[in-house]
C-alpha positions as CSV (number, residue, x, y, z in Angstrom):
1,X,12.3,-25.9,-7.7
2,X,15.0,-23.8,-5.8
3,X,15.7,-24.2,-2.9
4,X,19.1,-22.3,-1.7
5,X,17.8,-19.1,-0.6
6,X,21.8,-17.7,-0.3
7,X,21.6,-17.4,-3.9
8,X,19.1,-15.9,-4.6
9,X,20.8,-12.8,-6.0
10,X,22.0,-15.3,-8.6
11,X,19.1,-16.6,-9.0
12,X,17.4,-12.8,-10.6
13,X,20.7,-12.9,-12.2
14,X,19.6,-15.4,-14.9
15,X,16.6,-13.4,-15.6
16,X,17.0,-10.8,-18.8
17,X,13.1,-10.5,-19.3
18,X,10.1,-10.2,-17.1
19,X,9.0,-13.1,-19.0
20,X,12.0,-14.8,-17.4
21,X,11.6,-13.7,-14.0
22,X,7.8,-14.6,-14.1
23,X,8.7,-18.3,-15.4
24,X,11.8,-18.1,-12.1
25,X,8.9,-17.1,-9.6
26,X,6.2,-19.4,-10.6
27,X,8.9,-22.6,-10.3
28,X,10.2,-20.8,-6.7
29,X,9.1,-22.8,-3.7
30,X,10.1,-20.6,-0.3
31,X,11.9,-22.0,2.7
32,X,12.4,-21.4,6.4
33,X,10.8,-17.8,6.3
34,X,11.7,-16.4,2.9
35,X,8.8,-15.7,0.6
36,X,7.9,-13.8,-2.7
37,X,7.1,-10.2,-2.3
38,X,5.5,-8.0,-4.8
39,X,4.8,-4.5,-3.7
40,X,3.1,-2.4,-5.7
41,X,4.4,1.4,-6.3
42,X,2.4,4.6,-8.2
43,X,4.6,7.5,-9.8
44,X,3.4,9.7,-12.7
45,X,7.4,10.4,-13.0
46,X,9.5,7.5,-14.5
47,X,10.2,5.5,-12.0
48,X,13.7,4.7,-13.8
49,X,14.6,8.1,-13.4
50,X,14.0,9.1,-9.8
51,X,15.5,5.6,-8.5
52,X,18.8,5.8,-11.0
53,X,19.1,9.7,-9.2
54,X,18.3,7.2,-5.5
55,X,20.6,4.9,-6.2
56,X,23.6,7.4,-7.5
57,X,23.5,9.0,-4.4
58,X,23.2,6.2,-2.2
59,X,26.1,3.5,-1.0
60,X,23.4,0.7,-0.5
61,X,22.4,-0.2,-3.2
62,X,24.0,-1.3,-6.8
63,X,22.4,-2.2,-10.0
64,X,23.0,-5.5,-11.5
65,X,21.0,-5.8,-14.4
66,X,19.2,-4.2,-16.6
67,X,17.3,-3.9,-19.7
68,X,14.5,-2.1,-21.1
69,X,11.5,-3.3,-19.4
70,X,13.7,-4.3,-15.8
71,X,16.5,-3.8,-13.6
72,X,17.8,-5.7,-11.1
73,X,19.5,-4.3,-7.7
74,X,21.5,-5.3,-4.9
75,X,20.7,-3.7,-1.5
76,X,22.8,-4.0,1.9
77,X,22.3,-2.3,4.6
78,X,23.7,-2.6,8.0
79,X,21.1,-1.2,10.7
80,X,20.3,-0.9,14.7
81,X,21.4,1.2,17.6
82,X,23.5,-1.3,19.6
83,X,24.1,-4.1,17.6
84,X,24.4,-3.6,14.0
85,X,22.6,-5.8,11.8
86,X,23.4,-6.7,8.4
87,X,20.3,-6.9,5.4
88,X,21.2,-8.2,1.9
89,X,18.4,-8.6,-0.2
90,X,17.9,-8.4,-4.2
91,X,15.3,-7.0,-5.9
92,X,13.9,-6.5,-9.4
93,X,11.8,-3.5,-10.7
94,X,9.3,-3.4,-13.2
95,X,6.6,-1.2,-15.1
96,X,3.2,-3.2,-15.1
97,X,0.7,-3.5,-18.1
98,X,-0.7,0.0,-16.1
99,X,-0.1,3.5,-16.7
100,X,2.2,5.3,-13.8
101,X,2.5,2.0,-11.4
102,X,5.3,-0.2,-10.8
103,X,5.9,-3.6,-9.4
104,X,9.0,-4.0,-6.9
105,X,9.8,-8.0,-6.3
106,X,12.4,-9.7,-4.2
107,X,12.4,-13.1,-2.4
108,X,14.1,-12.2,0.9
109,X,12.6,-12.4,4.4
110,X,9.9,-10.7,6.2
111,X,12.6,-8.4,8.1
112,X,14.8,-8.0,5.1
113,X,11.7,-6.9,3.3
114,X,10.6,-3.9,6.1
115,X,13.8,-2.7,7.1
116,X,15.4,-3.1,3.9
117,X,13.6,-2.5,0.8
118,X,10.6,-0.9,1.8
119,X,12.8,1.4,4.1
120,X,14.3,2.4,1.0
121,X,11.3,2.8,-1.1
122,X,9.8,5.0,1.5
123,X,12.5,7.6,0.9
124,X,10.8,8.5,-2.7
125,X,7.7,9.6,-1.2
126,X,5.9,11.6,-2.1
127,X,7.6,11.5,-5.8
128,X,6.2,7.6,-5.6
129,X,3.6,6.5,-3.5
130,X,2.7,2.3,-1.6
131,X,-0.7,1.6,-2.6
132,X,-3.1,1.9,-0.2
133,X,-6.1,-0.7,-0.4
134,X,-9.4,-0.1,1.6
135,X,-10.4,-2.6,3.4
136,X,-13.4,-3.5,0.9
137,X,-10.1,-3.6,-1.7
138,X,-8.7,-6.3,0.2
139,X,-11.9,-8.3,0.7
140,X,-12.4,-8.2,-3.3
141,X,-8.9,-9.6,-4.0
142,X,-8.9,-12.1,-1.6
143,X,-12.2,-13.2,-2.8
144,X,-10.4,-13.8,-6.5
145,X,-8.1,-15.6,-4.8
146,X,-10.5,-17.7,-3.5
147,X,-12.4,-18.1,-6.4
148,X,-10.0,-19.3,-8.6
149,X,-9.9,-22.4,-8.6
150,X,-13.5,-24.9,-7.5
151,X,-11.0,-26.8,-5.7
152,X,-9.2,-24.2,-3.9
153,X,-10.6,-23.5,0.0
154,X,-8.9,-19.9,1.3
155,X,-8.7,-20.0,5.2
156,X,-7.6,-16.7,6.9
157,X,-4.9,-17.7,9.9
158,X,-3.7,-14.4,11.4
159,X,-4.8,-10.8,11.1
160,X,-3.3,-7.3,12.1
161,X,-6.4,-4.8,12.5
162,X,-6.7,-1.9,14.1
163,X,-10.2,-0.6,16.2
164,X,-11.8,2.5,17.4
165,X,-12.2,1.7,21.3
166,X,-13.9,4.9,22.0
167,X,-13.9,8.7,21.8
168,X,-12.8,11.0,24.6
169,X,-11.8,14.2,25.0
170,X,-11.9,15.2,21.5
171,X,-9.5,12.4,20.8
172,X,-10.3,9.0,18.8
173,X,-8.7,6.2,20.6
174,X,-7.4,3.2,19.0
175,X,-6.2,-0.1,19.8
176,X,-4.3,-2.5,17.5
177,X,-4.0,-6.2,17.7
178,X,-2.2,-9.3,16.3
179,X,-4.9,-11.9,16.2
180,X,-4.5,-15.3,15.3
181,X,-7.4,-17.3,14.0
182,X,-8.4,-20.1,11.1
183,X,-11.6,-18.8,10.0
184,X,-13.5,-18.1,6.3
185,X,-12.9,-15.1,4.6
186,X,-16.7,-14.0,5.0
187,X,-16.7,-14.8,8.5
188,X,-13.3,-12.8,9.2
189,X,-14.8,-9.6,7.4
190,X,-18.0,-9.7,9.1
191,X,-16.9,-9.8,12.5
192,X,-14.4,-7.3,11.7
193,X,-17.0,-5.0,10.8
194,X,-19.0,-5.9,14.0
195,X,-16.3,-4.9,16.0
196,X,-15.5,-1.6,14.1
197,X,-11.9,-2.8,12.7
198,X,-9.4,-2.1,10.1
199,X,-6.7,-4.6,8.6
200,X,-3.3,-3.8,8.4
201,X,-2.6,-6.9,7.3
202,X,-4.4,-10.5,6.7
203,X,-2.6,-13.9,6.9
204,X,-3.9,-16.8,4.4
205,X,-3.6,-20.3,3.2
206,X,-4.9,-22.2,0.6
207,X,-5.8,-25.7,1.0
208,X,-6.5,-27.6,-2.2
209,X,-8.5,-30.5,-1.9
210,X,-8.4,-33.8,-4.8
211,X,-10.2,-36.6,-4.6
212,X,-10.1,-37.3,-0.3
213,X,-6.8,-35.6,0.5
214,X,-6.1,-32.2,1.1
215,X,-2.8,-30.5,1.2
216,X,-1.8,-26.7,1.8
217,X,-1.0,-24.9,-1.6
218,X,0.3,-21.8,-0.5
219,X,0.8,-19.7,2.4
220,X,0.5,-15.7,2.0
221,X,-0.1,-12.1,3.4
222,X,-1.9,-9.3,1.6
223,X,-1.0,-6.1,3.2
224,X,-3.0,-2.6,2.9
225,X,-0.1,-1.0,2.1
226,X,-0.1,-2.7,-1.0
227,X,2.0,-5.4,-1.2
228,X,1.6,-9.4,-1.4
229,X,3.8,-12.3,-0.4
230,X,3.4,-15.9,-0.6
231,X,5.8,-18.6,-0.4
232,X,5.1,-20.8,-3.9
233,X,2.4,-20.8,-6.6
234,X,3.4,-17.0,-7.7
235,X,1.0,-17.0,-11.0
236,X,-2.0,-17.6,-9.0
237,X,-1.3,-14.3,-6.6
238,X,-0.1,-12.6,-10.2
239,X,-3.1,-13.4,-12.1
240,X,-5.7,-12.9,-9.1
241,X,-4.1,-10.5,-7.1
242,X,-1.3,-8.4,-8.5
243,X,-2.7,-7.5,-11.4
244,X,-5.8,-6.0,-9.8
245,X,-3.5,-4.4,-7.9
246,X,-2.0,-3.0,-10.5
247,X,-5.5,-1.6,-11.7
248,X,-6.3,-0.5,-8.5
249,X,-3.2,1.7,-8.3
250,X,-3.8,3.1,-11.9
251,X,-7.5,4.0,-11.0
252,X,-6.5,5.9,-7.8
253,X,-3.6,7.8,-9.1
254,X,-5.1,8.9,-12.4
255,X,-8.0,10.8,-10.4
256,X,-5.1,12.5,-8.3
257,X,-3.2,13.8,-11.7
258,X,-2.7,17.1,-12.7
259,X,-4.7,18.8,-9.9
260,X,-2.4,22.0,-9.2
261,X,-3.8,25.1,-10.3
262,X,-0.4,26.0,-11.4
263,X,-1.1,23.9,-14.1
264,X,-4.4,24.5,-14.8
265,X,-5.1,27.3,-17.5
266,X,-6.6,30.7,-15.5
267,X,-5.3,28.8,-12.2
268,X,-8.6,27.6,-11.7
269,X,-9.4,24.6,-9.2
270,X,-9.7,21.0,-9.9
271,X,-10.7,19.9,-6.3
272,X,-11.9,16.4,-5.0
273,X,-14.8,15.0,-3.0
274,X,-14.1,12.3,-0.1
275,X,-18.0,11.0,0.3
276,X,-19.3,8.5,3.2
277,X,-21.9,6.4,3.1
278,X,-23.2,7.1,6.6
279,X,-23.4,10.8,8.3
280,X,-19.2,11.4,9.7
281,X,-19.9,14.8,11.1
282,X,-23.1,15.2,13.1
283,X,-21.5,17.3,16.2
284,X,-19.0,19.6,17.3
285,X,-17.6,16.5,19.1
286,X,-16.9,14.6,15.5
287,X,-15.5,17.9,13.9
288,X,-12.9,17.8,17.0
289,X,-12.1,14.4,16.2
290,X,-11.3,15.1,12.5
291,X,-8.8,18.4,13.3
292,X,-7.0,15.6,15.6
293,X,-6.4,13.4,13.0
294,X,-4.8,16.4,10.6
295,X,-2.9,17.0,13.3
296,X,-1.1,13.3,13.1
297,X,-0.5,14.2,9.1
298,X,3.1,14.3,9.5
299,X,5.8,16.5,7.6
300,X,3.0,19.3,7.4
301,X,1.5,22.4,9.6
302,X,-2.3,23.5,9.2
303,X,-4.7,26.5,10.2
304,X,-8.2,26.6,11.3
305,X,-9.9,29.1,9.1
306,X,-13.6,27.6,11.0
307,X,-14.0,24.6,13.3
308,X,-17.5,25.0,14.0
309,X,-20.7,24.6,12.7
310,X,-18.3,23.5,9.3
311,X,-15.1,22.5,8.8
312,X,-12.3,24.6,7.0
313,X,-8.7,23.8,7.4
314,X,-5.4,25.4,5.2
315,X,-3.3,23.2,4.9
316,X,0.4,22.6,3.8
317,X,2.3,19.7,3.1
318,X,6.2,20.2,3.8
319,X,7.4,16.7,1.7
320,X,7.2,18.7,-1.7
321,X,5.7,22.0,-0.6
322,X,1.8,20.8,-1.8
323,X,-0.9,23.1,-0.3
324,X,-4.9,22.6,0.4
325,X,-8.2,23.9,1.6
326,X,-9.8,21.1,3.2
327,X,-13.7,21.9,3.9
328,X,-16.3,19.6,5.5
329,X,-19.1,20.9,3.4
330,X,-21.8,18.2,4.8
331,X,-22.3,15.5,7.7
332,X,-21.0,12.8,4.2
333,X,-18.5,14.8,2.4
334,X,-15.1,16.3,2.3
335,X,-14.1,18.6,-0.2
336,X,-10.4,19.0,-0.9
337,X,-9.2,22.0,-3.1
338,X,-5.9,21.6,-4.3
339,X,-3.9,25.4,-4.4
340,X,-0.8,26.3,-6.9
341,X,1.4,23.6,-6.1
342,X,0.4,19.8,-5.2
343,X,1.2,17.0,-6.5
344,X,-0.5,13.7,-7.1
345,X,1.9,12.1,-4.2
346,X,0.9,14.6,-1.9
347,X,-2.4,13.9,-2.5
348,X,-2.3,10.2,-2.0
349,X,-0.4,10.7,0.6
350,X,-3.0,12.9,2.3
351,X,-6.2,10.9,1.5
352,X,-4.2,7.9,2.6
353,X,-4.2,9.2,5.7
354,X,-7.4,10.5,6.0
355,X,-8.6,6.9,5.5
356,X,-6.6,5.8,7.7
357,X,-6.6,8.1,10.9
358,X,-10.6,9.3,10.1
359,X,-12.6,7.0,8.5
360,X,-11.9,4.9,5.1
361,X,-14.4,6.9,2.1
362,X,-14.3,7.0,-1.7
363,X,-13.1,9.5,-4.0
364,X,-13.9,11.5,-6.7
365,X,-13.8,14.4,-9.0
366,X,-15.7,17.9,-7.5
């Protein structure tokens, strides 16, 4: 068991396989408010490259291992407008069993975390993309979680979820919440779909329970954003979370490869459906509401070709230069047709927010 968070950095420092650093986390029992984070991280480039161009450029961070299957880095960062704060964090990244994702794992703080690593993970986008789970996603892994063990009881303790309050004025209006709660996992999803909500994030513990006493296992957060914390018992979130993760991530990216028409022979389109289960766009009202949630798609600039009676948008993204036809070609279904240049970031990026700002959907080939 370790227990001196301060050395952590030596800590990844005895590790010179993944095997290693597996064995380190599953023995690592968190204190005060440090805890295990695994994010995961989609790039059809290798993700060696574009950080080792990242990190040659940058005076944050320093590399200190690695080998063929990890590295190890060092980040410290000082941040804040008045008074300047001071993050140190180490980290270690890995390729997973799946094709084009990535695992990035540190044991730091919840602070250290957001406006350290992920803060400087968010600077490769869109060359590598966060996973983004739906919330029917996070449900299902939860639910292995739960199910692992007979023994095992999963009790949901805080949530971050965001609601549609109403619609006015062409604008969807939203209100976002911390709420704190100790309730079943079926019983947290059901009311949030009562109530027309979306997590951002969901708080859990395990309680074990042997013989007549009962005793918390491990506390946790599983974030839509796709990563996953918890303070001890590390191969239980790996086996039941993480590595669906993982196969999450491959699934989605592989459907977004190689849709440019520059790559295509003749230049012809490979576009992609986003389908609903329920009728989206009934009235002019909703095709008002979708326009304003392409407007909120930042680091791009769009046209209306037609708002009304069907939907058909050009749009460009400025991150990488990507471009798009976005059509609403019934009251269920987007179509998305991808022009010369985009890129499988762009496009997560942009059904990301779709999902996100409009309504959560499914995907698939055209």
């Amino acid at each position: 068991m370790y227990k001196d968070t301060r050395n952590i950095k030596n800590l990844f420092l005895q590790c010179n396989t993944i095997e290693e650093l597996y064995k380190l986390l599953h023995d690592y029992r968190a204190v005060e408010y440090y805890f295990i984070f695994t994010q995961i991280l989609m790039s059809k480039s290798p993700l060696h490259d574009l950080f080792n161009e990242r990190v040659l450029r940058s005076n944050i961070i320093s590399k200190i291992y690695e080998s063929n299957d990890l590295q190890i880095f060092n980040l410290s960062r000082k941040y804040g407008r008045k008074k300047k704060k001071l993050i140190e964090a180490s980290f270690a990244v890995l390729k997973s069993p799946f094709d084009y994702v990535y695992y990035i794992i540190s044991i730091t703080t919840n602070e250290y975390w957001r406006s350290g690593i992920l803060w400087f993970f968010s600077d490769l986008i869109p060359h590598a993309n966060f996973l983004f789970l739906k919330q029917k996603e996070m449900r299902e892994l939860l639910e292995n979680l739960s199910k692992s063990d007979e023994n095992i009881k999963l009790w949901l303790t805080k949530s971050v979820s965001k609601g549609k309050v109403s619609s006015r004025e062409a604008r969807m209006v939203f209100d976002s919440g911390v709420y704190w709660t100790y309730k079943t996992l079926k019983e947290t999803f059901r009311q949030a779909e009562e109530q027309n909500r979306w997590f951002k994030s969901i708080d859990f513990k395990l309680v074990k329970t042997e013989e007549i006493r009962k005793f918390s296992l491990m506390k946790g957060r599983l974030s839509k954003f796709g990563y996953v914390m918890c303070n001890s018992n590390f191969q239980l979130v790996r086996e039941n979370i993480i590595k669906k993760m993982g196969e999450i991530g491959a699934d989605k990216i592989k459907i977004l490869l190689d849709r440019s028409r520059k790559l295509i022979p003749d230049h012809k389109v490979r576009p992609l459906f986003i389908d609903y289960d329920i009728e989206v766009f009934t009235k002019l009202e909703d095709n008002k509401l979708f326009i304003e949630s392409i407007k909120k798609f930042k680091y791009s600039s769009f046209a209306i070709i037609h708002g009304n009676p069907y939907i058909h948008l050009s749009l460009s993204d400025h991150r990488d230069g990507s471009s798009y036809d976005l059509w609403v070609v019934s009251p269920k279904r987007i179509l998305i047709i991808p022009q010369i240049k985009s890129s499988e970031g762009s496009l997560s990026r942009l059904i990301q927010h779709i999902f996100e700002e409009f309504r959560e959907g499914s995907v698939s080939s055209a």
